[in-house]
C-alpha positions in Angstrom: 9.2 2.3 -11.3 6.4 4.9 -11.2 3.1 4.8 -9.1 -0.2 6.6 -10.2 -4.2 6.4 -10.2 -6.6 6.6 -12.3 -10.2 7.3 -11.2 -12.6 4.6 -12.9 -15.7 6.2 -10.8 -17.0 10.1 -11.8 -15.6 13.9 -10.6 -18.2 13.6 -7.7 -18.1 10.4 -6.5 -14.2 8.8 -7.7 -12.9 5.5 -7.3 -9.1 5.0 -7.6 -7.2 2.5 -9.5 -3.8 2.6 -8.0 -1.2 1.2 -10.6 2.7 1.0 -10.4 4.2 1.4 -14.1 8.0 1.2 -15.7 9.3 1.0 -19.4 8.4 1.9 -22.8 7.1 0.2 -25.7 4.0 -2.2 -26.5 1.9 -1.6 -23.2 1.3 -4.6 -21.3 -1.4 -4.8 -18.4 -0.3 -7.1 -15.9 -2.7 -9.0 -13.1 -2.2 -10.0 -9.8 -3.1 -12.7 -7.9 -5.1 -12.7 -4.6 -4.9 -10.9 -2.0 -1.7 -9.7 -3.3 -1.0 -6.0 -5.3 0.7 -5.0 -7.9 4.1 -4.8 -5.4 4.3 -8.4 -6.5 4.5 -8.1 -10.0 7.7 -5.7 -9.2 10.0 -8.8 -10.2 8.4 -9.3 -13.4 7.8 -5.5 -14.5 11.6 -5.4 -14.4 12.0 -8.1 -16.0 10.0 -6.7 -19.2 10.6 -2.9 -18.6 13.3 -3.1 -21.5 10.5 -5.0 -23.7 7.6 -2.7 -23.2 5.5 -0.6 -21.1 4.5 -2.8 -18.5 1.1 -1.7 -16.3 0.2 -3.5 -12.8 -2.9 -2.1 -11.2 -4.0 -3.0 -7.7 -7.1 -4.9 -8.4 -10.3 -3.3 -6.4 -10.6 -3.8 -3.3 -6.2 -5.0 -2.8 -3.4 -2.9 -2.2 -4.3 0.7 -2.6 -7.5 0.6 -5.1 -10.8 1.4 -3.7 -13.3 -1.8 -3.4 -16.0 -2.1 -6.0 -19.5 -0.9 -4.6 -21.5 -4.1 -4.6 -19.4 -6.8 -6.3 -21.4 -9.7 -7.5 -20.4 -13.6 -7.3 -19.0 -13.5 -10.7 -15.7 -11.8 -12.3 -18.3 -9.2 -14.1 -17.7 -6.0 -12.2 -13.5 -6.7 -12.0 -14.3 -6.8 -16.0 -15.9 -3.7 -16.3 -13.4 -1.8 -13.8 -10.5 -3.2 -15.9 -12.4 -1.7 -18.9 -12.6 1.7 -17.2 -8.5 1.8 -16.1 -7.5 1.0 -19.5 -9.3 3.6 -20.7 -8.6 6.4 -18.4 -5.1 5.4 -19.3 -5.6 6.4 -22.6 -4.9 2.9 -24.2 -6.9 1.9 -27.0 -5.4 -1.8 -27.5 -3.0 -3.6 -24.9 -1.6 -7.1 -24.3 -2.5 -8.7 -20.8 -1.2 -10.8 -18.4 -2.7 -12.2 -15.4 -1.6 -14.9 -12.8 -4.0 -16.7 -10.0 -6.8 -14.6 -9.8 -5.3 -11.9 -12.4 -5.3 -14.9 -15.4 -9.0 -15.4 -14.6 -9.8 -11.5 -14.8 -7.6 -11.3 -18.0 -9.3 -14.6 -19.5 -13.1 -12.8 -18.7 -11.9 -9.2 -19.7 -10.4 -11.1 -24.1 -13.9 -12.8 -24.3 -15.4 -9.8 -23.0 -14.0 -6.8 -24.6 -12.2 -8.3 -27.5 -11.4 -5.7 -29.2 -9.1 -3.9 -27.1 -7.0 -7.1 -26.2 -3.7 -8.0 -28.7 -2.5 -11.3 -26.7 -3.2 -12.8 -23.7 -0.7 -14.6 -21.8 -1.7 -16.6 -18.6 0.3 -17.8 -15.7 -0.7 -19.4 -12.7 -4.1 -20.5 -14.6 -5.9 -23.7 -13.0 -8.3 -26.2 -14.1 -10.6 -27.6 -11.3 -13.2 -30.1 -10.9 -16.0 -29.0 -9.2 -14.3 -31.9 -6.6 -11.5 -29.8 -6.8 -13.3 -26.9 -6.2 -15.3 -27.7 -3.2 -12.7 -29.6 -1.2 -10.3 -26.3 -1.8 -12.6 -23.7 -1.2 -14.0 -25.3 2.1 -12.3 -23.3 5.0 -9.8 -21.9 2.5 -11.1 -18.0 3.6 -11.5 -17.6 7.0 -13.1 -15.1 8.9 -10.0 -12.4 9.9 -12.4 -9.8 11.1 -9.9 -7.3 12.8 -10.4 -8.0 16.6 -10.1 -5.3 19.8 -7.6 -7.9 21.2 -5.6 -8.6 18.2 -6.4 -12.1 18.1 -7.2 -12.0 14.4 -3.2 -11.6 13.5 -2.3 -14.8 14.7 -5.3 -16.3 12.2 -4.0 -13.7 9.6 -0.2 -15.1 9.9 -1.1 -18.6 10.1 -2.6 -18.0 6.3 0.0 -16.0 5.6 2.8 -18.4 6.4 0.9 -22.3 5.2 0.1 -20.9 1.8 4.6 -21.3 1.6 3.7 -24.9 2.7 0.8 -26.1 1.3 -1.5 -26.1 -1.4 -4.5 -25.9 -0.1 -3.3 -24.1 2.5 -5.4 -25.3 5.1 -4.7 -29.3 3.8 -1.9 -30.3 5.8 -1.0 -33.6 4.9 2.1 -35.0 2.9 0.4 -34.9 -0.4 -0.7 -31.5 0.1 3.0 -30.6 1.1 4.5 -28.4 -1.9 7.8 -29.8 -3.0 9.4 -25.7 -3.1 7.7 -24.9 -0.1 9.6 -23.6 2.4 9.0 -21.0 5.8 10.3 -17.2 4.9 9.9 -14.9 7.4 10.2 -12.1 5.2 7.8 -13.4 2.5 4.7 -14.7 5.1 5.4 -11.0 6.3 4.9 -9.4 3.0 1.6 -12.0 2.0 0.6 -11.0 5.8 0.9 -7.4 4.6 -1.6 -7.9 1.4 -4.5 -9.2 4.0 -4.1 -6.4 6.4 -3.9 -4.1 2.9 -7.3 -5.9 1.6 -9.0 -6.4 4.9 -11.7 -8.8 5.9 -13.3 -8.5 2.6 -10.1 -10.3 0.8 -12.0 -13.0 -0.3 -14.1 -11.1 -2.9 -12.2 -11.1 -6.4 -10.4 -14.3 -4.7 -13.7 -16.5 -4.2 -14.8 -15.2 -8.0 -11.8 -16.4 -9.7 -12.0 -19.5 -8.2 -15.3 -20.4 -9.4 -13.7 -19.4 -13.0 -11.0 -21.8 -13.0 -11.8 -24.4 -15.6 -9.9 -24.4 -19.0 -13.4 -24.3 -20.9 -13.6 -20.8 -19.9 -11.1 -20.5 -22.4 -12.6 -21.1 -25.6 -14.2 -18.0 -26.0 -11.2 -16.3 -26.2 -9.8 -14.9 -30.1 -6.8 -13.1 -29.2 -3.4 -15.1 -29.3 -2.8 -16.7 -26.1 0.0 -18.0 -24.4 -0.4 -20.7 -21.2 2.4 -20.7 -19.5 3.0 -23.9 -17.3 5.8 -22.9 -14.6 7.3 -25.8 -12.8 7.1 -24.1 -9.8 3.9 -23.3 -9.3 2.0 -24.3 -6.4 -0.8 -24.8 -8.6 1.1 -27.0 -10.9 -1.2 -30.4 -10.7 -4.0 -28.5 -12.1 -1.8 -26.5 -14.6 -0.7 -29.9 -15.7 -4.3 -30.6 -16.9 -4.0 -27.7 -19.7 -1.0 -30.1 -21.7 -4.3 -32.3 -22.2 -6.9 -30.1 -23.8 -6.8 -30.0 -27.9 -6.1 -26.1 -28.3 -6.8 -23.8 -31.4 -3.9 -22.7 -33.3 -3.7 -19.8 -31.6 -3.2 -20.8 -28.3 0.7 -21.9 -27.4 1.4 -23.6 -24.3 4.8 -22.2 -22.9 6.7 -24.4 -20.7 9.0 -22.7 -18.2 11.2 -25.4 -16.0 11.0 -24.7 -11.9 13.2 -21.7 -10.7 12.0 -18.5 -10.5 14.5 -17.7 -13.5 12.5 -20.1 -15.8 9.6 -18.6 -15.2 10.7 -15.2 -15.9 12.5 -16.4 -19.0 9.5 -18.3 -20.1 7.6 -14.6 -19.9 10.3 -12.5 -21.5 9.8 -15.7 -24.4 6.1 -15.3 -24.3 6.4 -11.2 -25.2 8.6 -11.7 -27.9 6.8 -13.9 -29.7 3.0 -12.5 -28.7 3.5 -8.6 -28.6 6.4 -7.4 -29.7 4.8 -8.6 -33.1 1.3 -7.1 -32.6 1.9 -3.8 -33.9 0.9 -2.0 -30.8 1.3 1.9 -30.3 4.5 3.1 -27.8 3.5 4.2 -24.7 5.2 5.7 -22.1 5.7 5.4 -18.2 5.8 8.7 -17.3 2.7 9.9 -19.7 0.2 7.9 -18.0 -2.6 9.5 -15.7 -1.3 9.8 -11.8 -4.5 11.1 -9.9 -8.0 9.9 -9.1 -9.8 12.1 -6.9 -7.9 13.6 -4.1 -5.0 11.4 -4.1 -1.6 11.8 -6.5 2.3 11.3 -6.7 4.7 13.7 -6.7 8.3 13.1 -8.2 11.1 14.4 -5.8 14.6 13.9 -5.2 13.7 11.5 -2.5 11.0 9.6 -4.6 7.5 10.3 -5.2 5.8 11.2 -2.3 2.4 10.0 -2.4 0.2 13.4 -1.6 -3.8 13.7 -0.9 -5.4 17.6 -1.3 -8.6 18.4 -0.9 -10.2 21.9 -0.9 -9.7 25.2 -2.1 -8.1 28.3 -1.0 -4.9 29.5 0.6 -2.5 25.9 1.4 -2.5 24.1 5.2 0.2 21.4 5.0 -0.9 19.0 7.4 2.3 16.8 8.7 1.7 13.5 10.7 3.7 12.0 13.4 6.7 9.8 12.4 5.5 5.9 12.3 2.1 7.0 10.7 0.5 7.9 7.4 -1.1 10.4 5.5 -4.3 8.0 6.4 -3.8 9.0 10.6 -5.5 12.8 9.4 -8.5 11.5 7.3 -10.7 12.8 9.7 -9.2 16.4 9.8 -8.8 16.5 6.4 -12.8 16.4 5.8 -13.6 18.9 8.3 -10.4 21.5 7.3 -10.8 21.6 3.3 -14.3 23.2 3.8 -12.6 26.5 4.8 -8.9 25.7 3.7 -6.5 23.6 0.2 -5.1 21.2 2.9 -2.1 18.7 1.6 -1.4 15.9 3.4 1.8 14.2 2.0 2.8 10.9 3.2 6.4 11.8 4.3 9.5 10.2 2.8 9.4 6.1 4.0 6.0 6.4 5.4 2.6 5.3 4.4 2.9 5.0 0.1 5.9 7.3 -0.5 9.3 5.9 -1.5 12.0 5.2 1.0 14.7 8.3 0.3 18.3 7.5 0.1 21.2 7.9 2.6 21.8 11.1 4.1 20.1 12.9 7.4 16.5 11.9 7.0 15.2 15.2 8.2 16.9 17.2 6.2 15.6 15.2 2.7 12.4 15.4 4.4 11.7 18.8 4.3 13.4 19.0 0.3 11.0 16.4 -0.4 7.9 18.5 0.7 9.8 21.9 -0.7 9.9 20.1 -4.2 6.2 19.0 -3.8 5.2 22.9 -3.0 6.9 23.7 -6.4 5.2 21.2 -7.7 2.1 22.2 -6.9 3.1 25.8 -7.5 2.9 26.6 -3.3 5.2 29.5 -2.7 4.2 29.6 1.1 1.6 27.9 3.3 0.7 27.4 6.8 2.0 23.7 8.3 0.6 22.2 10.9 2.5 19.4 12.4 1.8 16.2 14.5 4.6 14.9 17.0 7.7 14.2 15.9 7.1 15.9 12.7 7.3 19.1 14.5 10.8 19.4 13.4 10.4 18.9 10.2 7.8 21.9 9.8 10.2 24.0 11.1 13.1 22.9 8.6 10.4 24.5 5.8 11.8 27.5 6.7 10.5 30.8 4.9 8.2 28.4 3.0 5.9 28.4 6.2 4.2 31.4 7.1 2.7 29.9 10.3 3.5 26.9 12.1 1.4 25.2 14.5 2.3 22.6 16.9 0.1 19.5 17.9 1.0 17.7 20.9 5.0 18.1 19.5 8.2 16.0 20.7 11.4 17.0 21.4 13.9 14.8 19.8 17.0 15.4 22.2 14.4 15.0 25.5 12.4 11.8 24.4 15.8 9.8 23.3 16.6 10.6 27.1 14.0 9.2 28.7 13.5 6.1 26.0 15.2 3.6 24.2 14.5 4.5 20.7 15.7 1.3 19.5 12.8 -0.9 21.0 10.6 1.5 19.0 11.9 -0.3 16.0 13.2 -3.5 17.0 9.9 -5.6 16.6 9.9 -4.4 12.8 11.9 -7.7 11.6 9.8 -10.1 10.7 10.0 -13.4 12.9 8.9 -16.6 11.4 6.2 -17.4 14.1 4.7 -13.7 13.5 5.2 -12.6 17.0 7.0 -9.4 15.5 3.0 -8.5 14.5 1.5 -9.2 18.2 4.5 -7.1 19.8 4.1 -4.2 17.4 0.3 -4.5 18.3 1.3 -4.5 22.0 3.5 -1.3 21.9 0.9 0.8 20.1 -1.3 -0.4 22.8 0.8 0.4 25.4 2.1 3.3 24.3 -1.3 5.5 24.5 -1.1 4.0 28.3 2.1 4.5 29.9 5.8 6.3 28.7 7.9 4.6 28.2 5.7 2.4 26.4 7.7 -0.6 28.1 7.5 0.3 31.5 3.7 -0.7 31.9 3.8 0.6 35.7 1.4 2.8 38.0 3.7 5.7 37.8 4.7 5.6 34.3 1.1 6.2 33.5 -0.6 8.7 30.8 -3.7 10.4 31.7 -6.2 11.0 28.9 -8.8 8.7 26.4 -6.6 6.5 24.6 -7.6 5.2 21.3 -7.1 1.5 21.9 -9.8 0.0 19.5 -9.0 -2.9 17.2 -9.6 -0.5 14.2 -7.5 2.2 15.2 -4.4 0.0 16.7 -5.1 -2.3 13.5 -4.5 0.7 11.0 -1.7 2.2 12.7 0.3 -1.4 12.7 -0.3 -1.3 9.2 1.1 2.5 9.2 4.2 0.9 11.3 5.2 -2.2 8.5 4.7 0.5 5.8 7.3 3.1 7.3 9.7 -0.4 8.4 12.1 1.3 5.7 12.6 4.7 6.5 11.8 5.3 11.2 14.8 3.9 12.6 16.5 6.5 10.5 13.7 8.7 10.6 13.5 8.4 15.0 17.6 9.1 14.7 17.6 11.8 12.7 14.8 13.4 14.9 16.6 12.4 18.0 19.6 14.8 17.1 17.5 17.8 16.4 16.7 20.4 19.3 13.1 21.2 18.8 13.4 24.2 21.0 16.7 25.3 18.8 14.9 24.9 15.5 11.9 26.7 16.8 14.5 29.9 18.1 15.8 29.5 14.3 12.3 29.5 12.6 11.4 33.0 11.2 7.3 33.0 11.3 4.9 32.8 13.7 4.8 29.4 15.8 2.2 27.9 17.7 2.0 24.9 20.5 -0.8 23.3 20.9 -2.1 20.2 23.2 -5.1 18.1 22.6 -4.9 17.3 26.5 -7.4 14.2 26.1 -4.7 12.4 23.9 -2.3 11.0 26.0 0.2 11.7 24.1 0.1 15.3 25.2 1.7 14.4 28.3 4.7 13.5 26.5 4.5 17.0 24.8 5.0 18.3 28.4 7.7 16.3 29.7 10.2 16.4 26.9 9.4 20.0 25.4 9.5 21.5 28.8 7.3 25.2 29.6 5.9 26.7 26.4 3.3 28.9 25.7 0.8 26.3 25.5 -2.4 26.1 24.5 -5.6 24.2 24.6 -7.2 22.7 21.6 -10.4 21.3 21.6 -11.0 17.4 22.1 -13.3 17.5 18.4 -10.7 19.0 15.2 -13.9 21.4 14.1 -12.7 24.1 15.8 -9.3 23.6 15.7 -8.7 26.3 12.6 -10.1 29.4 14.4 -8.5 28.1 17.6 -5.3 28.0 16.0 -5.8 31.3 13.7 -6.0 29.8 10.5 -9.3 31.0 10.0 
């Protein structure tokens, strides 16, 4: 499985389609539903990957694709950005498949732009009444504004978790009870995961499709299509109604019985019979466009790390703290590309790069990012490094020319003083979604008081600590997406002598302290006396104080 973007806006101003992509043949374009990604259609992709190329972008606005400027009421401008990926892929004709909200999209973009769709197969598709309509749609999206006191995640999970149980999710009684629903912990979590992902805006493409579901919308479509009515589809009374309508010849309703294997068989039928035979160029996987903008993926031995560069001149790898992402140095990545090429990796496990495989986490760490400066044809570069990723700049080795350390953690020290396991024991999902309010709970606490559990007078940290609902919202989301990879990542760290691997490193290395984040006292007590040195509070200075300018 491959990952890549394509940029759908212009060179000045670019909007990114993030897409995931496997196998080769036919290409196929696969939609999502709402508010899901293209991490859902995973299953599916694999299922096909021996069949054709299959294609699942993040629809704008979900997952990792930028939001649409000023989406209307309508399905229009999810058309037209569909129309742009497709052709920034390079593909001139395609099949499609779309479920939920993607089978609405897919139906809009056949009637639409005709000529660049060979079949259309639909899954997931619903006919409403405009009964229908209103009594689902009323209260179905509420309001989960991100809130200073976390209150919105227990509105989020309830969602999250109901739409297992019921269809609507918000209609709770017995008729509204879906016969295959049952409470998974792990699969609320993931759904849970696609609102934080789309944010309080989810309900764009989601409200649109709605409004689209009616099997007239249909007739306008000239490609071969194939309606697939799955069993087990939460949607299944209204699928039902599609049996009923008198269809063109080239329409072919597929039915698929209720286990997840049926439907999956019912779609590996559907291909065989719709594009296999449409006479569709070969694409591959790996040939198909992987930046838009600043953002790419690099292939390493570890995965491909997802990378952002922006600037020009001699390369500043900036590193951030283990737990975080790529996403936790925006802000010093639009001040330091002015004077510097800065690249800011997501490190292995974190943020949108691949979980690496077993072996000492550090160590395939720092070969991941020595693979990605080949890549992009770095021989050496300055680092600067963030935490607990202060280690991992110094395993660079002759790659770096000159380190510089941000409020840095000794590994050894810091598993002395705290129980590294509770920094990752609230990452299993629980089935009542407390695991989301404790993980909100010890990035609160921990810009307050070290340990982070010992919430006492003495243990406290001096300094401004960024406690806002946006900031403690956006690194819980940093925390599920590195679930994979920190326990190993905090062990690995915590067998590593930072003051060693700094004796060991062969350039010139720098510690700095931002003294108005708390966690600069941290810096102090486990790294012990250093040459130290004061940054300022604002990054735009930072460069010349350092010496990188």
């Amino acid at each position: 499985m491959r990952r890549g973007y394509v940029n759908i806006g212009s060179a000045v101003e670019p909007r990114r389609i993030h897409f995931r992509a496997a196998g080769a043949g036919p290409p196929l374009i696969m939609l999502h539903a709402s508010p899901m990604s293209s991490a859902a259609m995973v299953p599916l992709m694999l299922a096909l990957a021996d069949r054709a190329t299959v294609i699942a972008p993040d629809t704008p606005g979900y997952g990792q694709s930028d939001p649409l400027g000023m989406p209307g009421d309508d399905l229009l401008p999810y058309i037209d950005a569909l129309d742009r990926f497709r052709s920034g892929l390079g593909i001139t004709k395609a099949g499609f498949y779309g479920t939920a909200t993607g089978a609405q999209i897919a139906i809009e973009y056949a009637k639409t732009c005709t000529e660049h769709v060979a079949c259309l197969i639909l899954d997931n598709a619903a006919d409403f009444t405009d009964d229908d309509r209103e009594a689902i749609v009323h209260d179905y999206f509420p309001d989960l504004s991100v809130e200073d006191n976390g209150a919105h995640l227990m509105r989020l999970w309830a969602v999250a978790r109901d739409l297992m149980l019921f269809f609507p999710w918000h209609r709770r009684e017995p008729e509204h009870r879906l016969a295959q629903g049952a409470i998974s912990a792990a699969a609320s979590h993931a759904m849970a995961r696609c609102y934080l992902e789309a944010g309080p805006d989810y309900d764009r493409a989601y409200r649109a499709a709605f409004n689209n579901e009616k099997k007239e919308r249909l007739l306008g479509v000239t490609a071969p299509t194939t309606i697939m009515r799955w069993e087990g589809s939460i949607l299944k009374p209204y699928t039902d109604r599609f049996d009923e309508m008198p269809w063109p010849e080239h329409f072919h309703m597929q039915h698929c019985g209720p286990a997840m294997e049926d439907r999956l068989a019912g779609l590996q039928s559907a291909v065989d019979s719709s594009l296999m035979s449409a006479g569709l160029e070969t694409v591959g996987a790996g040939t198909l466009g992987d930046r838009a903008g600043d953002f790419r993926f690099v292939d390493t031995a570890a995965g491909q790390l997802h990378l952002r560069e922006a600037g020009a001149g001699k390369p500043l790898l900036l590193l951030h703290d283990l737990g975080e992402s790529g996403q936790a140095l925006s802000g010093h990545v639009e001040i330091m590309s002015a004077a510097r090429w800065v690249l800011v990796p997501d490190l292995p496990g974190h943020g949108q790069s691949l979980v690496p495989g077993d072996g000492d986490y550090l160590e395939q760490a720092a070969a991941a990012l020595a693979q990605m400066l080949d890549e992009r044809s770095v021989e050496q570069c300055d680092v600067m490094a963030w935490g607990r990723s202060a280690a991992i700049g110094g395993l660079l080795g002759k790659r770096v020319s000159r380190l510089v350390l941000i409020n840095p953690v000794d590994g050894p020290a810091l598993a002395s003083q705290v129980d590294l396991k509770r920094e990752t024991a609230d990452l299993e999902p629980a089935a009542d979604g407390s695991h989301l309010v404790k993980i909100w709970a010890m990035l609160y606490q921990r810009q307050l008081f070290h340990p982070w559990y010992q919430a006492e007078p003495g243990q406290a940290l001096p300094g401004q600590p960024a406690v806002d609902g946006a900031t403690l919202n956006q690194r819980l989301l940093e925390r599920i997406w590195s679930a994979g990879a920190l326990a190993e990542a905090l062990a690995s760290v915590g067998l590593v002598s930072l003051n060693q691997a700094m004796a060991e490193f062969d350039g010139t290395c720098k510690w700095f302290l931002v003294s108005d984040d708390p966690l600069a006292e941290i810096s102090r007590q486990t790294c012990g006396k250093r040459p130290w040195r004061e940054l300022p509070v604002k990054p735009g200075g930072w460069l010349r104080a350092a010496g990188l300018i």
